[in-house]
VOPAGU-2260 file (C-alpha; in pm, 1 decimal, decimal comma):
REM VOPAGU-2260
SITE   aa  ch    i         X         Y         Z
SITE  UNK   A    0   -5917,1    2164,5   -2133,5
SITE  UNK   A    1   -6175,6    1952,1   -2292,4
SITE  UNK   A    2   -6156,7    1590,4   -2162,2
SITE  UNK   A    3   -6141,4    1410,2   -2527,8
SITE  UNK   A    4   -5805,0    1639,7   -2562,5
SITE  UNK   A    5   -5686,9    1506,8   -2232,3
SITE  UNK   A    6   -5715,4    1114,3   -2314,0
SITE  UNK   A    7   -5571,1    1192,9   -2672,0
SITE  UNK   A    8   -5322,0    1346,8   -2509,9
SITE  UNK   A    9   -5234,6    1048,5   -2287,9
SITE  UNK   A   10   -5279,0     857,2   -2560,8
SITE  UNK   A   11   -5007,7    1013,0   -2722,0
SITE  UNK   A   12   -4736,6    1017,9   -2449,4
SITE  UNK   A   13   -4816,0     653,0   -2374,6
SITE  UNK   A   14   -4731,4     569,4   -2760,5
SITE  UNK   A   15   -4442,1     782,9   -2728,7
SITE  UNK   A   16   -4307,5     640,3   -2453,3
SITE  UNK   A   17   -4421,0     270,1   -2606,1
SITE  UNK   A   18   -4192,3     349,7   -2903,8
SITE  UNK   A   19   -3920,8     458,0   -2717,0
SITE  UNK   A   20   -3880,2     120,5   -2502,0
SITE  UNK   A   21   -3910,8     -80,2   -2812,8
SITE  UNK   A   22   -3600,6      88,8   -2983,1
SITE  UNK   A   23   -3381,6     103,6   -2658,1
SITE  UNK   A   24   -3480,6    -284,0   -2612,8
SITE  UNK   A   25   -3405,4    -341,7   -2970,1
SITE  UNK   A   26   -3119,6    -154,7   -2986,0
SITE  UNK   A   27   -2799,2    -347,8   -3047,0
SITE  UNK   A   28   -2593,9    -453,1   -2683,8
SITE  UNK   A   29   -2264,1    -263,8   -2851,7
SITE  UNK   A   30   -2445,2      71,9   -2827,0
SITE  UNK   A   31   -2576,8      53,8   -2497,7
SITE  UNK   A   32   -2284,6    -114,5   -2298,9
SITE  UNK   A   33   -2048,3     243,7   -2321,7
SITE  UNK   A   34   -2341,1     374,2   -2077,0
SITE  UNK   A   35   -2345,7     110,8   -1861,4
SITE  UNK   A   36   -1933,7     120,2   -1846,4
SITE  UNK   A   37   -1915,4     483,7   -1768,2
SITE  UNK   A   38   -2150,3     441,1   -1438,0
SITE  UNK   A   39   -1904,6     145,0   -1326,2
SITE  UNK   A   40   -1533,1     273,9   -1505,4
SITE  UNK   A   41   -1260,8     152,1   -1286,8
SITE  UNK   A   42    -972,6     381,2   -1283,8
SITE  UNK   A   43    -771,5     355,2   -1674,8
SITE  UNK   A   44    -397,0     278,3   -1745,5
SITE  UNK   A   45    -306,4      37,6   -1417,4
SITE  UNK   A   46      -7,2    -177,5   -1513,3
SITE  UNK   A   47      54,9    -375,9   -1163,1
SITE  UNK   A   48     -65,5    -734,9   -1180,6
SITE  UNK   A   49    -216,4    -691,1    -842,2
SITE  UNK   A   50    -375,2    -337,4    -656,3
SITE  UNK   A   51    -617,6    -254,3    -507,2
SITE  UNK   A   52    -805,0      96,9    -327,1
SITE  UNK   A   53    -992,8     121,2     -10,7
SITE  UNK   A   54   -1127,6     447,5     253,4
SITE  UNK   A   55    -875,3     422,9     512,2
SITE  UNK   A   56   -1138,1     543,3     760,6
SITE  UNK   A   57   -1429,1     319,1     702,0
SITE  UNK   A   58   -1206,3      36,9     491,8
SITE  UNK   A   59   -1475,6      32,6     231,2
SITE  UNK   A   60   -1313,2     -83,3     -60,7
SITE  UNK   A   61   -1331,7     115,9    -401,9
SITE  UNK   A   62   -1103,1    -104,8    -637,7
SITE  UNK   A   63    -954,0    -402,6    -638,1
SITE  UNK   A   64    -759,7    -697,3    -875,4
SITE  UNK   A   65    -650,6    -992,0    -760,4
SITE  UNK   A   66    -640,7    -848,7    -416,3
SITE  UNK   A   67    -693,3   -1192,0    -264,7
SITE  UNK   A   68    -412,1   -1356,7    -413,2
SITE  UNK   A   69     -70,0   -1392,2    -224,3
SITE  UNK   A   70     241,0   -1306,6    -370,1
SITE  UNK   A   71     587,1   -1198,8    -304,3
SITE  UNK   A   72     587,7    -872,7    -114,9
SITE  UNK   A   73     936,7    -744,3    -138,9
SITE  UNK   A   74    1023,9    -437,8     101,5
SITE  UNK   A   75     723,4    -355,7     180,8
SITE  UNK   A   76     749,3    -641,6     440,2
SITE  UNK   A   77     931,2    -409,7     671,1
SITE  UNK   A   78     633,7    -252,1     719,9
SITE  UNK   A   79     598,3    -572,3     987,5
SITE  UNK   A   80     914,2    -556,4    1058,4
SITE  UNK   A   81     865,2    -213,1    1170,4
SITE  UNK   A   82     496,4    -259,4    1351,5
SITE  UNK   A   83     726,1    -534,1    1586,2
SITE  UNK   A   84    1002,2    -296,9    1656,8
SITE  UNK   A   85     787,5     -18,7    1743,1
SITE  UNK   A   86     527,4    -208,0    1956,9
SITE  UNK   A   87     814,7    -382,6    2137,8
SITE  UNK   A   88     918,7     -31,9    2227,3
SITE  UNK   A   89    1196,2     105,4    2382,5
SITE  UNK   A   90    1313,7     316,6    2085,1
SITE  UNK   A   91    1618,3     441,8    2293,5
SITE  UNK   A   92    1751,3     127,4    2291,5
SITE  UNK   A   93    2139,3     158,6    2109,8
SITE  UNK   A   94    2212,6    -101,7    1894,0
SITE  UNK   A   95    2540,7    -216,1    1719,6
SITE  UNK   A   96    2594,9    -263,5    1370,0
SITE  UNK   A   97    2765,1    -608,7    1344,9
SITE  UNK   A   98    2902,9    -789,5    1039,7
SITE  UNK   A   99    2677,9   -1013,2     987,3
SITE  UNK   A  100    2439,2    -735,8     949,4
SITE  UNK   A  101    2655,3    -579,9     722,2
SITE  UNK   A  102    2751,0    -928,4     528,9
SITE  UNK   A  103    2372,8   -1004,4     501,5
SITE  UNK   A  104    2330,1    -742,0     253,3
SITE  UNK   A  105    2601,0    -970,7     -25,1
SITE  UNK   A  106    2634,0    -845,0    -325,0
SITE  UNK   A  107    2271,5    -804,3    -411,2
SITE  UNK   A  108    2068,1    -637,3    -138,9
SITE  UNK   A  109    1991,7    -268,8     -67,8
SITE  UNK   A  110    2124,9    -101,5     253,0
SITE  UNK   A  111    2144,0     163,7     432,0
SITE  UNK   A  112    2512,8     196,8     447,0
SITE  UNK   A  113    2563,8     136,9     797,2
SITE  UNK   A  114    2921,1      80,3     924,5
SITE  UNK   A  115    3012,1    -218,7    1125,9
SITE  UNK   A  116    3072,1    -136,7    1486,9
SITE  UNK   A  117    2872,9     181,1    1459,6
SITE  UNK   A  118    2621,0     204,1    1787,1
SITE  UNK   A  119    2272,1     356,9    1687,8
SITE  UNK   A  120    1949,0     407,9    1865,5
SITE  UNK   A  121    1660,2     197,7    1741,3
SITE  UNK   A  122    1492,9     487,7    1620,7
SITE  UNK   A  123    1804,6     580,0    1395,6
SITE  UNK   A  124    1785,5     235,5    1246,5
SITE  UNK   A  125    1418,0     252,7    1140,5
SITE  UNK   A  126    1457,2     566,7     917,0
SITE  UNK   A  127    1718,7     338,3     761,9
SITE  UNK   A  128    1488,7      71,8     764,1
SITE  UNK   A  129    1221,4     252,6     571,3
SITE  UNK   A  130    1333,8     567,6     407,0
SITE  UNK   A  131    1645,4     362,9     206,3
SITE  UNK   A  132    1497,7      38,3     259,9
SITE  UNK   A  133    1798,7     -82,8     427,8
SITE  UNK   A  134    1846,1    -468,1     486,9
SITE  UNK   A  135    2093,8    -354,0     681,9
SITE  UNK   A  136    1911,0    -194,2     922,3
SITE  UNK   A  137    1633,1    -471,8     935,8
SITE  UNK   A  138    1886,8    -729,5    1026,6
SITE  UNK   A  139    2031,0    -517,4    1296,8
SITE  UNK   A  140    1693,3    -451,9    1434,9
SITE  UNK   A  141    1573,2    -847,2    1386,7
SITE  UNK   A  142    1869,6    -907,7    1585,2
SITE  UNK   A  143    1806,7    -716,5    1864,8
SITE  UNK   A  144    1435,5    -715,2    1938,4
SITE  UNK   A  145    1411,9   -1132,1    1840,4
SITE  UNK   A  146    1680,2   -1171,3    1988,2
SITE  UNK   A  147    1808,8   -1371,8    1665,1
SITE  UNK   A  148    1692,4   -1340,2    1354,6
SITE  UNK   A  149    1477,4   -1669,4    1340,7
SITE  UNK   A  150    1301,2   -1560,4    1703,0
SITE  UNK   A  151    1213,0   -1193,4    1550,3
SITE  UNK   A  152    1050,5   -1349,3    1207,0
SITE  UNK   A  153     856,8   -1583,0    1474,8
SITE  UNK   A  154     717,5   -1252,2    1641,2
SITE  UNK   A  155     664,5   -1133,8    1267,8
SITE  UNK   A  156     355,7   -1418,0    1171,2
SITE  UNK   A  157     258,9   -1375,0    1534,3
SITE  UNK   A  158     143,7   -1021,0    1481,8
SITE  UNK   A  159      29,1   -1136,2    1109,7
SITE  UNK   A  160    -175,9   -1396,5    1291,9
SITE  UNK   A  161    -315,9   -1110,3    1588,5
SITE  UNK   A  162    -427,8    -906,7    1272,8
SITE  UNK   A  163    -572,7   -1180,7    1075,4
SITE  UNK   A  164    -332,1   -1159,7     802,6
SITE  UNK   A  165    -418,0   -1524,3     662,6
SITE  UNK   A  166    -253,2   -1474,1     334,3
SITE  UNK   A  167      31,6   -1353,3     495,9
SITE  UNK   A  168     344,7   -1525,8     627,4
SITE  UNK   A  169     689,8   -1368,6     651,8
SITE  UNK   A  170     987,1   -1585,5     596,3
SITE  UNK   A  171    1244,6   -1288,8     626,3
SITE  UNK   A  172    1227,6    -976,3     822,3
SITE  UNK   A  173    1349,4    -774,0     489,4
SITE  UNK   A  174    1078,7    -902,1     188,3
SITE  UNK   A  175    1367,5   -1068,1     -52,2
SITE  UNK   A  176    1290,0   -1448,1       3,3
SITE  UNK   A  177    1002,8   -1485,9    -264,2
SITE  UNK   A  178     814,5   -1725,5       5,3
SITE  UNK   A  179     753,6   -1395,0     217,2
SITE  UNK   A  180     397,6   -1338,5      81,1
SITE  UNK   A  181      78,2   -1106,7     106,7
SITE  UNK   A  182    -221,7   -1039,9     -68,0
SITE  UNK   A  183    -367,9    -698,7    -164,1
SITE  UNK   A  184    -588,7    -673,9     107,6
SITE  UNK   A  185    -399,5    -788,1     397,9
SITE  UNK   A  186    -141,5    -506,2     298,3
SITE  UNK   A  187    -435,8    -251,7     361,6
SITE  UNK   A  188    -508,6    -380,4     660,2
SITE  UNK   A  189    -113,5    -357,9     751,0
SITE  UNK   A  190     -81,9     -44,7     662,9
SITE  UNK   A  191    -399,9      68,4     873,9
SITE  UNK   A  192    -222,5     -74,8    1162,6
SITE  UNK   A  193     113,5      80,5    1059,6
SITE  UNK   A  194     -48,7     408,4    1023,6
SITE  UNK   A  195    -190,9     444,9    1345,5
SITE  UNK   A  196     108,2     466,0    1519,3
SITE  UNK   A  197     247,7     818,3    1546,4
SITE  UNK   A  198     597,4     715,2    1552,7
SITE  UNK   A  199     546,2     528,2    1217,5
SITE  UNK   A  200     347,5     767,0    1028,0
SITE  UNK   A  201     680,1    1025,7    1125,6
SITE  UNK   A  202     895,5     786,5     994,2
SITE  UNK   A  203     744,1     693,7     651,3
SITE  UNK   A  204     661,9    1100,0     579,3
SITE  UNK   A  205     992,8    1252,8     592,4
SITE  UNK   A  206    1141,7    1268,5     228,0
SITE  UNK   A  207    1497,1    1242,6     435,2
SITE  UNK   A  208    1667,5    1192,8     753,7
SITE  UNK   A  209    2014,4    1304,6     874,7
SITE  UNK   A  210    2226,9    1154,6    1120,7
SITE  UNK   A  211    2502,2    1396,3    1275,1
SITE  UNK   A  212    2854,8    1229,1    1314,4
SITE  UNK   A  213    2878,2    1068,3    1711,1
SITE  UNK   A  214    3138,9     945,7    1921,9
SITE  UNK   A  215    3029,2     562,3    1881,6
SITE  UNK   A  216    2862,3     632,5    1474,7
SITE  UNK   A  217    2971,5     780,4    1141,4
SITE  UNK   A  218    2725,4    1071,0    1002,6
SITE  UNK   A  219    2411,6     952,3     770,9
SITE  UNK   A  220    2160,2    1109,6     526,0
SITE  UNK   A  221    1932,1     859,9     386,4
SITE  UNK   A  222    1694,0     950,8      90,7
SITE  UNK   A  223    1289,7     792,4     128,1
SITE  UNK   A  224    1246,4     601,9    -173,9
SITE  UNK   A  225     917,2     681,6    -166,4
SITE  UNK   A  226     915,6     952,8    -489,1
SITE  UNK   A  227     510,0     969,2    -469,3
SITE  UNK   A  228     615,9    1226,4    -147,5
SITE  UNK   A  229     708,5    1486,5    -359,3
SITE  UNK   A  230     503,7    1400,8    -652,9
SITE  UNK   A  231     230,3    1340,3    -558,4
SITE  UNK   A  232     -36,8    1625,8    -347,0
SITE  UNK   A  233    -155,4    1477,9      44,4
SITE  UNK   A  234     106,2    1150,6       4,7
SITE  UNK   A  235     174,8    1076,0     331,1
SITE  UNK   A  236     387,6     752,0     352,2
SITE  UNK   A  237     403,2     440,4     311,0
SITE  UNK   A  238     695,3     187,6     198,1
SITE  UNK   A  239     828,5      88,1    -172,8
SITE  UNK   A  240     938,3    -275,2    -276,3
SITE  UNK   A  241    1157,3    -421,8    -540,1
SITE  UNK   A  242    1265,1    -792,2    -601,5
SITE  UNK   A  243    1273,2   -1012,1    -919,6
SITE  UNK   A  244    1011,3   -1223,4    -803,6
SITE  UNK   A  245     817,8    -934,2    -646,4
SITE  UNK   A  246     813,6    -698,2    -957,5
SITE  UNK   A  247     757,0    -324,8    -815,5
SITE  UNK   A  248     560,0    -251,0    -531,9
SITE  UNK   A  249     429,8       5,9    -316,9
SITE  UNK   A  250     192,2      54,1     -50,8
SITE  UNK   A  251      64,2     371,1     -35,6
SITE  UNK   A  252    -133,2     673,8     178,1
SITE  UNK   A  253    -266,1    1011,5      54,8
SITE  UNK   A  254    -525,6    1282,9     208,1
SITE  UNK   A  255    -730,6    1560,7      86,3
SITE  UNK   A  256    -931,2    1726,2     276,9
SITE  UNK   A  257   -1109,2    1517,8     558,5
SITE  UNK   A  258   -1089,5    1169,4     335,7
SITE  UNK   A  259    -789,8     932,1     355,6
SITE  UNK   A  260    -669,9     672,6      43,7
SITE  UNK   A  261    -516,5     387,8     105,7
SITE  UNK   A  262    -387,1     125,7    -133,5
SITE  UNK   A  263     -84,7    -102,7    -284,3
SITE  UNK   A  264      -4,9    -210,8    -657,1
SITE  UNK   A  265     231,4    -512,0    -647,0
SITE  UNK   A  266     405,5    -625,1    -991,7
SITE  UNK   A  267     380,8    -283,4   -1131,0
SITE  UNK   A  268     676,4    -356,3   -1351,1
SITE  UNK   A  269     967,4    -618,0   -1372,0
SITE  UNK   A  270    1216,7    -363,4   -1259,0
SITE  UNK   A  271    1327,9     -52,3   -1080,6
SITE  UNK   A  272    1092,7     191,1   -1238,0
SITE  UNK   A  273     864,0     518,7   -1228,2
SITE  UNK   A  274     564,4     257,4   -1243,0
SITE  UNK   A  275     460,3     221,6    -951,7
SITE  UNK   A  276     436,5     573,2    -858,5
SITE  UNK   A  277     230,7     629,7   -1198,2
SITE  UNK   A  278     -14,4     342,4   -1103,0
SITE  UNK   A  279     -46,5     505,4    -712,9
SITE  UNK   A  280    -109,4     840,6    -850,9
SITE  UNK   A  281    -381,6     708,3   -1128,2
SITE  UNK   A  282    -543,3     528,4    -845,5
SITE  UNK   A  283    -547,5     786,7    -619,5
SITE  UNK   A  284    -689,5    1045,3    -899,2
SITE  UNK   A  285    -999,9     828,6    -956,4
SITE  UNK   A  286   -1059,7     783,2    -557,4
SITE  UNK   A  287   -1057,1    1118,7    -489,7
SITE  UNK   A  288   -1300,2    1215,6    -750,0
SITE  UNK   A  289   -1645,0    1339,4    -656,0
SITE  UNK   A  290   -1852,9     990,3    -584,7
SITE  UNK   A  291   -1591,3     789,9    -622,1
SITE  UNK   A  292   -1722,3     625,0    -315,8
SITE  UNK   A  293   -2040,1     605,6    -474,5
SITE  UNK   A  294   -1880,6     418,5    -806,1
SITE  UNK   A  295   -1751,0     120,5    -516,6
SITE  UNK   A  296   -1939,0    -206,5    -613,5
SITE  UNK   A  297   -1901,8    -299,5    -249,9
SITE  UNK   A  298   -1974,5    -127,0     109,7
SITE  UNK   A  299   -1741,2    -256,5     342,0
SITE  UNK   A  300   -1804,4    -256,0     713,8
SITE  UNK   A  301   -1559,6     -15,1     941,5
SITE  UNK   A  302   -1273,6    -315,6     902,8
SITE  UNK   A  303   -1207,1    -409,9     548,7
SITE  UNK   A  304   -1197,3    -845,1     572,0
SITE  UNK   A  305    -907,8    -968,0     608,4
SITE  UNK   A  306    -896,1   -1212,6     298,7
């Protein structure tokens, strides 16, 4: 080619390529900014007043609102209450049901249905810890492994403290004092540790658990209320949460394939609803979406902070 038809050629791009940066820099900010939002769209439709996402393996975080803020918890502190029992061990250990456990509950809070003078192994009384969410069966444990209630909710901020929970402290060994309080990302990190124990995960993946009529206890079939179990493909656990000050909660686990969600929405909705679950599995959609990981605004080292 002949070398004038080369430089006009260049000539040509370059004034092509001139006019086409004027107009995009001229172009008004309310055209350009749905491009911008689509590289950086957080996941649509999330009710809870406080949520957030992470990689359970590497902790990187993916999505996140107020997840520094503390606020009341509700059940899902017996997550804790659980962690305690189980690294405390002896799981073998029969407990009885007394009536102040059972007189605890009043006329207000959830249980399991235990009956009072009914002897049950500690491992009995943490499916009806965490599938039901039985007070019940918290107070019965709290009794037992503090010994006293006060002593076990002592060993409760301890183990916050160990884990570096500092927007955590636990003022009940159930979540239904409003001063029990978490953030967003401590709850992660809670749940990591929660997760990693074999007899927890068991515990928090069963839909339901039956207890067989004994000598010393009445029969028992307790439901999980964790519905995002059956709705919800890879779910694996973790623990629901309901109080008036609390709103909705849960804290929440899923796999597919090799990758592992984690991730909590507290405040979903005033009362006993469907919310939460909706908010978990709209979460957990946009995670597990080809380079969702990629879309994160932060990378996170192995350990997600603890505040």
């Amino acid at each position: 080619m002949p070398r004038a038809r080369v430089l006009q050629g260049s000539v040509t791009v370059a004034f092509g390529l001139a006019v086409v940066s004027m107009v995009a820099a001229t172009a008004p900010a309310s055209r350009a900014a749905p491009v911008a939002a689509a590289q950086v769209r957080p996941p649509q439709g999330i009710a809870a007043h406080a949520a957030e996402l992470a990689v359970e393996k590497t902790g990187r975080q993916l999505w996140g609102r107020r997840q520094y803020t503390p606020r009341p918890i509700a059940s899902i502190a017996k997550v804790m209450t659980a962690l305690v029992v189980i690294r405390s061990g002896h799981l073998n250990r029969r407990i009885r049901v007394t009536r102040a456990d059972e007189a605890y509950l009043g006329c207000c809070i959830q249980g399991a249905g235990l009956h009072v003078g009914d002897v049950l192994t500690t491992r009995q009384l943490l499916y009806a810890m965490l599938l039901p969410s039985g007070a019940d069966a918290a107070a019965a444990l709290a009794g037992s492994y503090g010994p006293g209630w006060p002593a076990f909710i002592g060993k409760m901020n301890a183990a916050a403290s160990r884990l570096q929970l500092v927007g955590t402290h636990f003022t009940g060994f159930d979540g239904v004092l409003p001063s029990t309080v978490s953030t967003p990302r401590n709850l992660l990190l809670l749940g990591e540790a929660a997760m990693r124990s074999r007899v927890f995960r068991a515990i928090v993946g069963r839909r339901s658990y039956r207890v067989r009529p004994g000598p010393h206890h009445h029969g028992y079939h307790w439901l999980n209320t964790n519905l995002l179990l059956s709705r919800y493909r890879g779910a694996v656990g973790i623990k629901t949460g309901w109080t008036g000050a609390a709103g909705d909660c849960l804290l929440f686990e899923a796999t597919r394939g090799t990758r592992t969600l984690i991730g909590v929405v507290l405040d979903s909705a005033p009362g006993k609803t469907d919310r939460t679950f909706v908010d978990a599995a709209r979460m957990l959609n946009w995670g597990f979406r080809p380079g969702a990981a990629a879309r994160s605004a932060r990378r996170e080292p192995r350990r997600m902070p603890r505040n």
